[in-house]
TORKOL-4160 file (C-alpha; in steps of 0.2 Angstrom, whole numbers, padded with zeros to 4 digits, m for minus):
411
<pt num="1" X="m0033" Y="0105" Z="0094"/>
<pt num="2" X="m0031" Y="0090" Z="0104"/>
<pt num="3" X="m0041" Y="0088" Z="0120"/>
<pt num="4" X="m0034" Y="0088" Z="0141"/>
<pt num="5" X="m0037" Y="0075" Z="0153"/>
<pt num="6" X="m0047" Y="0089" Z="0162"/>
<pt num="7" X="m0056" Y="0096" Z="0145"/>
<pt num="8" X="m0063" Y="0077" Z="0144"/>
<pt num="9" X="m0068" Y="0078" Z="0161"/>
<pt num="10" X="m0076" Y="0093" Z="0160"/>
<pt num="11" X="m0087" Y="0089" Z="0144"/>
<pt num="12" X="m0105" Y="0093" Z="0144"/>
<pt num="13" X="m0118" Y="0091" Z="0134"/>
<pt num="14" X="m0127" Y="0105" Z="0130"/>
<pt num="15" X="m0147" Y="0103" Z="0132"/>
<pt num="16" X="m0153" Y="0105" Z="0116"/>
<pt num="17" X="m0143" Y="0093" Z="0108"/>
<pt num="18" X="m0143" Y="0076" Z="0107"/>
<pt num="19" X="m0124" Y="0073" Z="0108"/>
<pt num="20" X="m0108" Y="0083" Z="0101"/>
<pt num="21" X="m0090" Y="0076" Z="0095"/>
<pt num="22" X="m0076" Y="0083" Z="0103"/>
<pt num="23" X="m0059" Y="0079" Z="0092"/>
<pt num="24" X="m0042" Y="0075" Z="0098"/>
<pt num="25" X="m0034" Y="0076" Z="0080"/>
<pt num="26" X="m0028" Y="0059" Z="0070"/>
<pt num="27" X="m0047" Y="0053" Z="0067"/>
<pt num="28" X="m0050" Y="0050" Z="0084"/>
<pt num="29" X="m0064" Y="0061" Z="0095"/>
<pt num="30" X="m0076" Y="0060" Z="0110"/>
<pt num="31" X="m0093" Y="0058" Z="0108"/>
<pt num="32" X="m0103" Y="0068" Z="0123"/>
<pt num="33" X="m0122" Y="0061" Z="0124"/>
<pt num="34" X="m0134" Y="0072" Z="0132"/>
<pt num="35" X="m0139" Y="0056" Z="0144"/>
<pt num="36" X="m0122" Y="0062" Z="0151"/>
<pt num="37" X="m0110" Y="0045" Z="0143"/>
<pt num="38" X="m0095" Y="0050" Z="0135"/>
<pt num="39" X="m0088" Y="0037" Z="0119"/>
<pt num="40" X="m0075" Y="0037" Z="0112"/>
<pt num="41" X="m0073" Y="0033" Z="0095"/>
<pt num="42" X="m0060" Y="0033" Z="0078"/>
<pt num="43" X="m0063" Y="0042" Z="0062"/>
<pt num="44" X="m0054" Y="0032" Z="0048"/>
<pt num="45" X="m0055" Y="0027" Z="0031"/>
<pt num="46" X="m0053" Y="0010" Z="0023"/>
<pt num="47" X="m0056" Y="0001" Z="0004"/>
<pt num="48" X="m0062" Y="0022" Z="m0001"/>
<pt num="49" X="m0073" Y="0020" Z="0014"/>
<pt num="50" X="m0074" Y="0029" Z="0030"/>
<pt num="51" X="m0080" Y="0019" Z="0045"/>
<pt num="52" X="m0080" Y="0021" Z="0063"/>
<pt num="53" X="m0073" Y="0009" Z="0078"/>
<pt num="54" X="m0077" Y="0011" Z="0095"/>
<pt num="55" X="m0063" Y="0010" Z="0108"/>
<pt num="56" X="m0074" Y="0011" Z="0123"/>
<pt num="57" X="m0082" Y="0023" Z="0138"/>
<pt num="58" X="m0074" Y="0038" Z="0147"/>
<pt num="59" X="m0067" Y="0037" Z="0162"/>
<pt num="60" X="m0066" Y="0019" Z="0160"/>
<pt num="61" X="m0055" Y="0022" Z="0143"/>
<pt num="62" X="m0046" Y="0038" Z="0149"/>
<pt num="63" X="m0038" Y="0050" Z="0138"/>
<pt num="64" X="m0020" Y="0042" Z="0137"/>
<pt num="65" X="m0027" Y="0025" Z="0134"/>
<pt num="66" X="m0039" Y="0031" Z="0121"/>
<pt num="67" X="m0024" Y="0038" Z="0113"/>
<pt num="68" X="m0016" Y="0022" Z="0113"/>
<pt num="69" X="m0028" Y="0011" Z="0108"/>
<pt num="70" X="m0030" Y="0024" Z="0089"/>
<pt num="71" X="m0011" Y="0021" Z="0086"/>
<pt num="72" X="m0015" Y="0002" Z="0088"/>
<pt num="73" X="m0029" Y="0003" Z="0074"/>
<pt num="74" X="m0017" Y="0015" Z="0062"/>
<pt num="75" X="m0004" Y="0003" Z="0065"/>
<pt num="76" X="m0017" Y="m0009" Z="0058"/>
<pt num="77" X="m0021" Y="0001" Z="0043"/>
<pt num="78" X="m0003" Y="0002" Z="0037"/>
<pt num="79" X="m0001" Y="m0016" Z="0039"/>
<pt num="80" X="m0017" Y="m0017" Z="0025"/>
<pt num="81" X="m0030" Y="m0023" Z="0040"/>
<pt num="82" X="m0046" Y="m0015" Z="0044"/>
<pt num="83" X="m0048" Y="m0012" Z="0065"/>
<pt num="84" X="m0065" Y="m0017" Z="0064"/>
<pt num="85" X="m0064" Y="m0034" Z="0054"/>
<pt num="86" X="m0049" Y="m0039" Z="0065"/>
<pt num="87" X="m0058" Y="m0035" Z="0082"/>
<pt num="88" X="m0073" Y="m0047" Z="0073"/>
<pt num="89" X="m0060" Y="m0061" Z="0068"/>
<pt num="90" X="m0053" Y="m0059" Z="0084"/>
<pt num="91" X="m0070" Y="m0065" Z="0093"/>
<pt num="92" X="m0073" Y="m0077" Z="0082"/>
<pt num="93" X="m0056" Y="m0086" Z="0085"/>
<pt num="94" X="m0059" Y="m0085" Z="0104"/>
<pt num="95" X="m0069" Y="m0099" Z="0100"/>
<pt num="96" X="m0058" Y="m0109" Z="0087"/>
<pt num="97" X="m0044" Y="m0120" Z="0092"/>
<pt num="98" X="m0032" Y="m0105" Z="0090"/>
<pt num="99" X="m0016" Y="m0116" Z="0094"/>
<pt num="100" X="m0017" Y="m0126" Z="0077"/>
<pt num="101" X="m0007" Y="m0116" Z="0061"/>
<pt num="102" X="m0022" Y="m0120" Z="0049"/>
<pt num="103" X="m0034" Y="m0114" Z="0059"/>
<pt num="104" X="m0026" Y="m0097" Z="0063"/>
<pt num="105" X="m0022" Y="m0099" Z="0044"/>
<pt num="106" X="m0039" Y="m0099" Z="0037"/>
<pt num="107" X="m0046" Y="m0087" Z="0052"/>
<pt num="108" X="m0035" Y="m0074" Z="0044"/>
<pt num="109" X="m0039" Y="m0077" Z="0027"/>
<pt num="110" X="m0059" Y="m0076" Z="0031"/>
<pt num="111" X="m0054" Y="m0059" Z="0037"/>
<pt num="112" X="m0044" Y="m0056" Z="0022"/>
<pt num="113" X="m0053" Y="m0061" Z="0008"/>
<pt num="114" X="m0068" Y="m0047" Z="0008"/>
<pt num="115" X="m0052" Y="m0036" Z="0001"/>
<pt num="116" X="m0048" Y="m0047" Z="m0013"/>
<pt num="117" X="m0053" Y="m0049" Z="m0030"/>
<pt num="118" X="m0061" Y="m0070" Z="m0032"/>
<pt num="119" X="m0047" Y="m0076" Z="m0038"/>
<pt num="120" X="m0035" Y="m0070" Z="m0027"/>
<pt num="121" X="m0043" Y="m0076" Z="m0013"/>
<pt num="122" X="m0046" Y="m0093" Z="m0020"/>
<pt num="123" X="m0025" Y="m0093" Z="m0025"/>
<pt num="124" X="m0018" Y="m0088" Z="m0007"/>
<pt num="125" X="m0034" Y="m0102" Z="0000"/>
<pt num="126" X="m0024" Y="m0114" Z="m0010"/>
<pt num="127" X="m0008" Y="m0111" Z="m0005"/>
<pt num="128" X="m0013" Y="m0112" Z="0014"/>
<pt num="129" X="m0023" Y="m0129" Z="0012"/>
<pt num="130" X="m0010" Y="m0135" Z="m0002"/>
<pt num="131" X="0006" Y="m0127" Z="m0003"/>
<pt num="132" X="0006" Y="m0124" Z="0018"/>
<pt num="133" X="0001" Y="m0144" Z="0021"/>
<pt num="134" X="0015" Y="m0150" Z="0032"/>
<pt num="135" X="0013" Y="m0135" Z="0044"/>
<pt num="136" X="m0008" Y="m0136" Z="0048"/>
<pt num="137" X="m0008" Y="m0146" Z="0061"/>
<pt num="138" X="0008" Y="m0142" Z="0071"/>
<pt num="139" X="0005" Y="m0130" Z="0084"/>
<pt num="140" X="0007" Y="m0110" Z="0080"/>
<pt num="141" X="0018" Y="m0106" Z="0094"/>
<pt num="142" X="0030" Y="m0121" Z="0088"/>
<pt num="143" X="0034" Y="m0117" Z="0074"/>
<pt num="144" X="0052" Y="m0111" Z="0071"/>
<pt num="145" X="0061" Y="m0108" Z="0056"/>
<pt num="146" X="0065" Y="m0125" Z="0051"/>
<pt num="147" X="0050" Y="m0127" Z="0049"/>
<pt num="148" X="0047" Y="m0113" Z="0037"/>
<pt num="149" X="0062" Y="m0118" Z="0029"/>
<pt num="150" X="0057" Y="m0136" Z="0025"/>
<pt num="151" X="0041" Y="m0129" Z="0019"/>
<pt num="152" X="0052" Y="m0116" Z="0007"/>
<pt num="153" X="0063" Y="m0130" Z="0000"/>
<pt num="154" X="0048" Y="m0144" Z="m0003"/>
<pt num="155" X="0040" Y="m0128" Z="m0015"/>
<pt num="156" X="0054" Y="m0127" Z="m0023"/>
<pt num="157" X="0055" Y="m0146" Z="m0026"/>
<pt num="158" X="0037" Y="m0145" Z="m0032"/>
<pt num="159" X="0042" Y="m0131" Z="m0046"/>
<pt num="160" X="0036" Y="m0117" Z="m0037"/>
<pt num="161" X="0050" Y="m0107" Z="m0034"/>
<pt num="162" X="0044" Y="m0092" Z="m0042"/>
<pt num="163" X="0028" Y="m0093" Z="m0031"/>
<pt num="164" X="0041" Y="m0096" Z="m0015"/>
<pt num="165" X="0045" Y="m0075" Z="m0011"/>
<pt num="166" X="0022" Y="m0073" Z="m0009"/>
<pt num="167" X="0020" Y="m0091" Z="0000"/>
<pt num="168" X="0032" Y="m0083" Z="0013"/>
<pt num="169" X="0026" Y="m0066" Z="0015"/>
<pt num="170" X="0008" Y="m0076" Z="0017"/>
<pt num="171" X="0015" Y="m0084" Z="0030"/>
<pt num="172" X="0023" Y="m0070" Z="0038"/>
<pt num="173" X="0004" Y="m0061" Z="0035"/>
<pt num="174" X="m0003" Y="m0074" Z="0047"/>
<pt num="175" X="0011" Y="m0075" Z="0059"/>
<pt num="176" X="0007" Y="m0056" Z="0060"/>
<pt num="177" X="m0013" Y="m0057" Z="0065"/>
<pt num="178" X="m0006" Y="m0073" Z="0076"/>
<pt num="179" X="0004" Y="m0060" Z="0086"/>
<pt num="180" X="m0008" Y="m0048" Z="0084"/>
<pt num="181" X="m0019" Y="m0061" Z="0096"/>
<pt num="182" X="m0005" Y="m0067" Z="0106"/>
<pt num="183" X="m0006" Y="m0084" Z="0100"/>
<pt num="184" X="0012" Y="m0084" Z="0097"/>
<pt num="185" X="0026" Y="m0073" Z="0103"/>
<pt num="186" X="0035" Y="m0076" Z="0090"/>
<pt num="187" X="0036" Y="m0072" Z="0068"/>
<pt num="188" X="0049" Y="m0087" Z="0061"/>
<pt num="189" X="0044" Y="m0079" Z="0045"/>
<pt num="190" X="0051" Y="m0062" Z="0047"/>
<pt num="191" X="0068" Y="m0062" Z="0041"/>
<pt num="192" X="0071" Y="m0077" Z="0033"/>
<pt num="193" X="0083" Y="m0077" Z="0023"/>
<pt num="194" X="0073" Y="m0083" Z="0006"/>
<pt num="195" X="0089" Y="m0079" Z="m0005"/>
<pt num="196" X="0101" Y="m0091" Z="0003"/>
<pt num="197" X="0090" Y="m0104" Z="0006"/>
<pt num="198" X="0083" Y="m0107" Z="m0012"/>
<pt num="199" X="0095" Y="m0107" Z="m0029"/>
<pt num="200" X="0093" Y="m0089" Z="m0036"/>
<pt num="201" X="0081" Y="m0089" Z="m0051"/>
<pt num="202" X="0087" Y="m0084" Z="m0068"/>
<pt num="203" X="0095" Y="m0066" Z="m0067"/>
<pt num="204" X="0084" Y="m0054" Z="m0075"/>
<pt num="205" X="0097" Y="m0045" Z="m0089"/>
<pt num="206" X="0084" Y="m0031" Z="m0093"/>
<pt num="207" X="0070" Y="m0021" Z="m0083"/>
<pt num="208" X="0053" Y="m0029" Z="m0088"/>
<pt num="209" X="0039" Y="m0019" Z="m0096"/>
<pt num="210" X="0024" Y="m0021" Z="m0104"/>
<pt num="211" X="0020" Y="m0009" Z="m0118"/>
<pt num="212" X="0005" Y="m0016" Z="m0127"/>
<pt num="213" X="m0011" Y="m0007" Z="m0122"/>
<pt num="214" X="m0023" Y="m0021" Z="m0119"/>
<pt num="215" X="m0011" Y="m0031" Z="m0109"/>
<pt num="216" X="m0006" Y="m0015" Z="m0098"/>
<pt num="217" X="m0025" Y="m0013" Z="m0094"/>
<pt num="218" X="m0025" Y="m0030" Z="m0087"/>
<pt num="219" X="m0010" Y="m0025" Z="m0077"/>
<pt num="220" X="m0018" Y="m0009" Z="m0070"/>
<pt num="221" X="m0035" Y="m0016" Z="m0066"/>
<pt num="222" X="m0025" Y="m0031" Z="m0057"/>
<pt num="223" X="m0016" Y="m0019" Z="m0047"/>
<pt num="224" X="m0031" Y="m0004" Z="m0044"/>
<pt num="225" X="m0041" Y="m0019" Z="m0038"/>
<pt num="226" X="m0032" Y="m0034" Z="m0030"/>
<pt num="227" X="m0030" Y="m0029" Z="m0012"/>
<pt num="228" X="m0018" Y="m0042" Z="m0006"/>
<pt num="229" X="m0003" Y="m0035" Z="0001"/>
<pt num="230" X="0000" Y="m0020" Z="0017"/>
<pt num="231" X="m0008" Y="m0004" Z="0012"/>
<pt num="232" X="0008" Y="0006" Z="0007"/>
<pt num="233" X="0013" Y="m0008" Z="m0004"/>
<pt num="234" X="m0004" Y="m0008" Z="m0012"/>
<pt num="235" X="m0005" Y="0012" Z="m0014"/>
<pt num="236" X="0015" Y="0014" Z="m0018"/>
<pt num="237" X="0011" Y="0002" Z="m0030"/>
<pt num="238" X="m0004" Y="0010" Z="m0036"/>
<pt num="239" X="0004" Y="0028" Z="m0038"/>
<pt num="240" X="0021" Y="0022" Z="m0049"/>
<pt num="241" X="0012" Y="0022" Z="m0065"/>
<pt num="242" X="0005" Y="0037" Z="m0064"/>
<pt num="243" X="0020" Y="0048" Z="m0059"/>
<pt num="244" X="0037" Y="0041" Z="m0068"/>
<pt num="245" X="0048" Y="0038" Z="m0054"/>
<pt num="246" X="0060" Y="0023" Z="m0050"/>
<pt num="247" X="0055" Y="0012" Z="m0037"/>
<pt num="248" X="0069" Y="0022" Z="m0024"/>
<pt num="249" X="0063" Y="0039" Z="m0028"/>
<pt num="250" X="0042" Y="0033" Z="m0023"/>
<pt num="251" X="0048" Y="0023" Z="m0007"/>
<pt num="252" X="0058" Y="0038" Z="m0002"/>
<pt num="253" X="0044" Y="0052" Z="m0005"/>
<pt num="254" X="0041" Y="0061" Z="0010"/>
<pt num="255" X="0027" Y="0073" Z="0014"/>
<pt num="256" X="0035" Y="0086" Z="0013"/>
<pt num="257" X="0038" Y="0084" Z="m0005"/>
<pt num="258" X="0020" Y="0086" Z="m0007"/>
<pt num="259" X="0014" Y="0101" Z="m0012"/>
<pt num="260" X="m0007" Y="0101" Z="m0014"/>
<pt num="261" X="m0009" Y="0118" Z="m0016"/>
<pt num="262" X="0002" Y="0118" Z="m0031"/>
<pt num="263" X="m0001" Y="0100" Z="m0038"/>
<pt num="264" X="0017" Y="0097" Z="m0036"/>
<pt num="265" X="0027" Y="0083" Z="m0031"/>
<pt num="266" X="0046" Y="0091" Z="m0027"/>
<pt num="267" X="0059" Y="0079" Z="m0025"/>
<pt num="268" X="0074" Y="0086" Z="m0018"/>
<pt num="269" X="0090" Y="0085" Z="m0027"/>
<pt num="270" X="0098" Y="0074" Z="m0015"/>
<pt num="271" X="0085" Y="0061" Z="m0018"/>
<pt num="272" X="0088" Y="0059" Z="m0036"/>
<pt num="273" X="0097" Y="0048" Z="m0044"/>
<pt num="274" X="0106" Y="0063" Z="m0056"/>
<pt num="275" X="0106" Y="0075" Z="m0040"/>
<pt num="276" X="0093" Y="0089" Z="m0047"/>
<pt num="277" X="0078" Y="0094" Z="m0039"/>
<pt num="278" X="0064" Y="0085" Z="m0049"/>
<pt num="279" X="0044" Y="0092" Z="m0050"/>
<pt num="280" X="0032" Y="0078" Z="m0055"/>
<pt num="281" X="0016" Y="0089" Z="m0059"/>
<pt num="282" X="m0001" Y="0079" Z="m0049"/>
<pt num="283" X="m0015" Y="0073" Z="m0062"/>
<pt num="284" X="m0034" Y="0073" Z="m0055"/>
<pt num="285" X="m0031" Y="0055" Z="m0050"/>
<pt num="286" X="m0012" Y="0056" Z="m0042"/>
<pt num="287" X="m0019" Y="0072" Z="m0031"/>
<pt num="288" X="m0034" Y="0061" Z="m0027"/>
<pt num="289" X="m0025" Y="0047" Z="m0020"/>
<pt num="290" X="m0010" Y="0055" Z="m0010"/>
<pt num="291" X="m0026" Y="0066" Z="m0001"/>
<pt num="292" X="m0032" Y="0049" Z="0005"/>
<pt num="293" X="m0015" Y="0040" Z="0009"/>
<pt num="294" X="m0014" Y="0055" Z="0020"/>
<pt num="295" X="m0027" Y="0054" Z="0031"/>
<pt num="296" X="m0018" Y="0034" Z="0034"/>
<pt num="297" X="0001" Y="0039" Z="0034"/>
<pt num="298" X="0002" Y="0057" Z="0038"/>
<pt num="299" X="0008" Y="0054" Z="0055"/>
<pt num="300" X="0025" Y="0045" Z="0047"/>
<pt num="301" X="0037" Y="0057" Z="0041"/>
<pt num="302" X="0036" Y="0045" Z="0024"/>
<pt num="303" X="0021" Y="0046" Z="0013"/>
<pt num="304" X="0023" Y="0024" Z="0012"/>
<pt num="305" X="0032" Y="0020" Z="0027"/>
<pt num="306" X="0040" Y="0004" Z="0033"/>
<pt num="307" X="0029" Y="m0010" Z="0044"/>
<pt num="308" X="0044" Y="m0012" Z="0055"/>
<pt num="309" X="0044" Y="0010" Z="0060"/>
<pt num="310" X="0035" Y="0024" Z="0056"/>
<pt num="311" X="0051" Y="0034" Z="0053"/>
<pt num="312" X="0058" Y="0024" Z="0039"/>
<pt num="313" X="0052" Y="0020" Z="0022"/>
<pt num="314" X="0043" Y="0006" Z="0014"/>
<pt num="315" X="0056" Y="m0008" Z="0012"/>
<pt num="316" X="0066" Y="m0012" Z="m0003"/>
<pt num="317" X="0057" Y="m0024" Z="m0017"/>
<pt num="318" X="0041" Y="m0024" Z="m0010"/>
<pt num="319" X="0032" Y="m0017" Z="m0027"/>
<pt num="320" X="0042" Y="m0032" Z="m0038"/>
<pt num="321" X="0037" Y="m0042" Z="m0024"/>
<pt num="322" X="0018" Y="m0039" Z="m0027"/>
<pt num="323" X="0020" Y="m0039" Z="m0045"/>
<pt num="324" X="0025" Y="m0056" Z="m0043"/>
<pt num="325" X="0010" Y="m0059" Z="m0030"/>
<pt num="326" X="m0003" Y="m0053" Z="m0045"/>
<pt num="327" X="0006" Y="m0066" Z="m0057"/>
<pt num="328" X="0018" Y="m0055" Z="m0067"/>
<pt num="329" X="0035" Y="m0064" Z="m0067"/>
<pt num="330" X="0051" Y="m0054" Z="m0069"/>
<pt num="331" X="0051" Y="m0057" Z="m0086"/>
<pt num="332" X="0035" Y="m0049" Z="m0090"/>
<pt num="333" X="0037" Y="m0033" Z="m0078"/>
<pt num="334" X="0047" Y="m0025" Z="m0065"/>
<pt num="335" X="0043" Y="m0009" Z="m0054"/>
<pt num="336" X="0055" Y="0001" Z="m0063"/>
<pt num="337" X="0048" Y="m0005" Z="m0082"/>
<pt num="338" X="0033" Y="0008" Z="m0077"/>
<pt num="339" X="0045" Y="0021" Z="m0086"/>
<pt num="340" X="0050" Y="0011" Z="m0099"/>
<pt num="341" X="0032" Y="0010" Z="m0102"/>
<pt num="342" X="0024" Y="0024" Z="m0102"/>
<pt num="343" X="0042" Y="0031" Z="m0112"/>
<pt num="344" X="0036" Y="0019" Z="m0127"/>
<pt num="345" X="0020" Y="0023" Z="m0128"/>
<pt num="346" X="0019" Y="0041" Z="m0126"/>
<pt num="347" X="0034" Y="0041" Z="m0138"/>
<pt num="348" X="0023" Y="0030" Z="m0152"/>
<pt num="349" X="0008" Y="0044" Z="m0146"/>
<pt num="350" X="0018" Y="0057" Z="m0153"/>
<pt num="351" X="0022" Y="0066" Z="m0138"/>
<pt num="352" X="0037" Y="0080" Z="m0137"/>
<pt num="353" X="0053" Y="0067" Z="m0135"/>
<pt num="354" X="0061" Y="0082" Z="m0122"/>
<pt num="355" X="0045" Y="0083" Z="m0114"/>
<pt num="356" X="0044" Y="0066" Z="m0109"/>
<pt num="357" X="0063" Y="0065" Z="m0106"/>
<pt num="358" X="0062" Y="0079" Z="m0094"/>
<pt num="359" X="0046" Y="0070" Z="m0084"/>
<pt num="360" X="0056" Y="0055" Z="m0083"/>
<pt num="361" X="0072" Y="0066" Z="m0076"/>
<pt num="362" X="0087" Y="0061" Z="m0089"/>
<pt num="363" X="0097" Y="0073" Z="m0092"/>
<pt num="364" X="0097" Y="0080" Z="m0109"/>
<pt num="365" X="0104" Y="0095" Z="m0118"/>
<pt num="366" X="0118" Y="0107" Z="m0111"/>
<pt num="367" X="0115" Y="0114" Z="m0091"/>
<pt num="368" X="0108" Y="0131" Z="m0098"/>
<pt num="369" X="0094" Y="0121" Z="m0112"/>
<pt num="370" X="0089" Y="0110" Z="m0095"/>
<pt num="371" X="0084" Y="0124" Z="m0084"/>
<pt num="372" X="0076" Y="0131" Z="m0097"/>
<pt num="373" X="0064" Y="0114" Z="m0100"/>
<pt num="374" X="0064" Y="0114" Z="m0081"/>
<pt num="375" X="0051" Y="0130" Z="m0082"/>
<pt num="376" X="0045" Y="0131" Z="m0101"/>
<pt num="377" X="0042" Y="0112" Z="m0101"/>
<pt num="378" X="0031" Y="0111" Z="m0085"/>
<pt num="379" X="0014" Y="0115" Z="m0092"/>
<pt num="380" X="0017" Y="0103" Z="m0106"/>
<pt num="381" X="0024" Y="0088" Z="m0093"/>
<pt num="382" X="0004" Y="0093" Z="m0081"/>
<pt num="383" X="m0004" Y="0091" Z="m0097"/>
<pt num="384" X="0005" Y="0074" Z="m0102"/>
<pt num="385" X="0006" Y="0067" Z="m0085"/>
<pt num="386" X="m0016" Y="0070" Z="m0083"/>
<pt num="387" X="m0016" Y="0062" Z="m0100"/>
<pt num="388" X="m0008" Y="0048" Z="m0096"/>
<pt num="389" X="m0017" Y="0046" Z="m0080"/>
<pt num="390" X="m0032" Y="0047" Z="m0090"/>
<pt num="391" X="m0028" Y="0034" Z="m0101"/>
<pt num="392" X="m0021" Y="0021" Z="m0088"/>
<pt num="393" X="m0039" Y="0024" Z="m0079"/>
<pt num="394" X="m0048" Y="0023" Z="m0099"/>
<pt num="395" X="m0037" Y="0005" Z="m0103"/>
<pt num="396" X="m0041" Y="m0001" Z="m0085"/>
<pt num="397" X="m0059" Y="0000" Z="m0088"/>
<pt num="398" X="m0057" Y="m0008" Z="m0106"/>
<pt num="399" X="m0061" Y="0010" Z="m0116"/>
<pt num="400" X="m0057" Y="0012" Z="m0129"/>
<pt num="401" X="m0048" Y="0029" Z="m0129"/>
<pt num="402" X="m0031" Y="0036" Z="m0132"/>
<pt num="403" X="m0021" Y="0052" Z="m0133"/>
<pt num="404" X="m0009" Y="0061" Z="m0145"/>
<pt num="405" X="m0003" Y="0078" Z="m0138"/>
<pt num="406" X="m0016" Y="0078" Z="m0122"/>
<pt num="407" X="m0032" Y="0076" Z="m0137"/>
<pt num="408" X="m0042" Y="0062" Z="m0135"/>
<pt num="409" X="m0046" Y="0052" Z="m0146"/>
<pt num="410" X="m0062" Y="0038" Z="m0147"/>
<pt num="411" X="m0059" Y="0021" Z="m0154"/>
């Protein structure tokens, strides 16, 4: 239950205890010391870790303001940036010259880089001391988007017009932590329009996927542990492997499609794409990672929801997007070729064909057969879909394992 303004002021200490926590719901609580100081502090969970910020004393931080300050640090989370880290960057910068774009640049990327693998980290260094060169010594809150524009052309001059969509969202990354610090008042990154700036790339005429088993394993351990990118596009990303769904159906998922006590994931008919209501049964892993998106997003409506508001979903082509960012042009994989993929192989594993057509929600058969497979097939699809869970997770961590009909099999 979440606390009054007369509650907190009211808190005691009793005397023989050290201190007792008092919460207000959403991570956030008061700490009551026995020496009478009251503290309060935010609960919250970051890289599988949970971890505690301080957001000052009672009555100096009043209720309201505490309040405020916790939306500040989930805001934070969404956007992929732990509150703690940023408040340290923060005091470091005080003493930088914070008016010069490659020092805010490389501020933001020391902060960054703990969350990425080492190559990452040295790819996105490069690109702000390489590809970023003509913008690190103009002054931040000068930049406009002429600038990022010229920037966006001389890349694609330089070859690198595949690489142009992640240069920009790194600039529009550090334009965010300059706002963030008030260095700028302004984002020329956001919203620029990349497409009618820069010649279109080749059109992709089919849906990427990757169906060999060794190269897949790469694909999931880039994705499972590369970091780059806000949290929803990290864990949206993280999640469409593992449950079939097009790209549409995961950035629309709402919580209230969740069901944890049945393992179910029940898309509405409306949100389909064939207009029937769809079940996606929860392996271990899917169940696992939707608890801890929770305790991040479950104050949106959306289990992924947009950077811009809380009340609408992740925006369009943000998985592809990061695809691209971990090096897998569209010709290699797309965000929708999941299906494709995991189609292929569970097919070549021997799986029931109506069993894995039903998971992946075509419509087969006549009305009468398809609500029949809707119940009868259900146990079969929980007992493929933890299979392929488990083999994603067994190929990620380069064992050698693989299933026909939910037995495993050793190599």
């Amino acid at each position: 239950m979440a606390l009054t303004a007369m509650e907190v002021k009211r808190l005691t200490c009793p005397e023989d205890q050290a201190q007792i926590k008092k919460s207000d719901g959403n991570g956030l609580f008061l700490l009551v010391k026995s020496s009478g100081s009251k503290l309060w502090r935010m609960r919250y969970r970051y890289s599988g870790k949970h971890q505690e910020l301080a957001l000052g004393q009672y009555p100096t931080i009043p209720l309201l303001e505490a309040r405020n300050l916790a939306a500040q640090a989930r805001v934070l989370l969404v956007q992929g940036i732990n509150p703690a880290a940023e408040r340290r960057a923060r005091k470091r910068a005080s003493t930088a010259d914070v008016s010069i774009f490659g020092v805010v640049a490389l501020t933001w990327w020391e902060q960054q880089k703990s969350s990425w693998s080492e190559d990452h980290a040295k790819r996105v260094k490069r690109w702000i001391e390489v590809e970023m060169k003509q913008l690190e010594k103009l002054p931040v809150d000068g930049i406009d988007q002429a600038h990022i524009t010229e920037l966006m052309l001389s890349i694609e001059a330089a070859g690198l017009r595949r690489a142009a969509p992640a240069i920009l969202s790194v600039i529009n990354r550090i334009f965010g932590f300059a706002l963030a610090h008030r260095f700028t008042r302004n984002n020329p990154a956001q919203g620029l329009p990349l497409g009618d700036i820069l010649k279109p790339m080749p059109k992709v005429e089919h849906r990427a996927a990757i169906t060999k088993p060794l190269i897949l394993g790469q694909l999931i351990r880039d994705i499972d542990e590369v970091s780059s990118g806000s949290y929803c596009t990290v864990e949206a990303l993280k999640l469409i492997p593992r449950v079939f769904l097009r790209p549409k159906e995961i950035r629309g998922l709402k919580w209230e499609y969740i069901d944890f006590d049945q393992r179910l994931i029940v898309i509405p008919a409306e949100d389909m794409k064939r207009g029937r209501e769809h079940l996606v049964p929860m392996a271990d892993q899917v169940f696992n990672q939707l608890r801890a998106v929770q305790e991040i997003t479950g104050y949106s409506p959306y289990v992924f929801p947009g950077q811009r508001s809380s009340n609408k979903p992740l925006s369009k082509n943000v998985m592809t997007n990061r695809l691209r960012d971990l090096g897998y042009g569209a010709d290699v994989m797309s965000a929708h070729g999941f299906r494709s993929t995991a189609s292929t192989i569970l097919h070549e594993q021997g799986w029931d064909h109506d069993v894995i057509e039903a998971q992946l929600a075509h419509l087969t058969g006549t009305a009468t057969s398809r609500a029949y497979n809707r119940s009868v097939h259900l146990a079969k699809r929980t007992k493929m879909m933890q299979s392929w869970a488990d083999q994603l997770d067994a190929l990620r961590d380069c064992v050698d394992v693989f299933a026909i009909n939910g037995v495993q099999h050793g190599g």
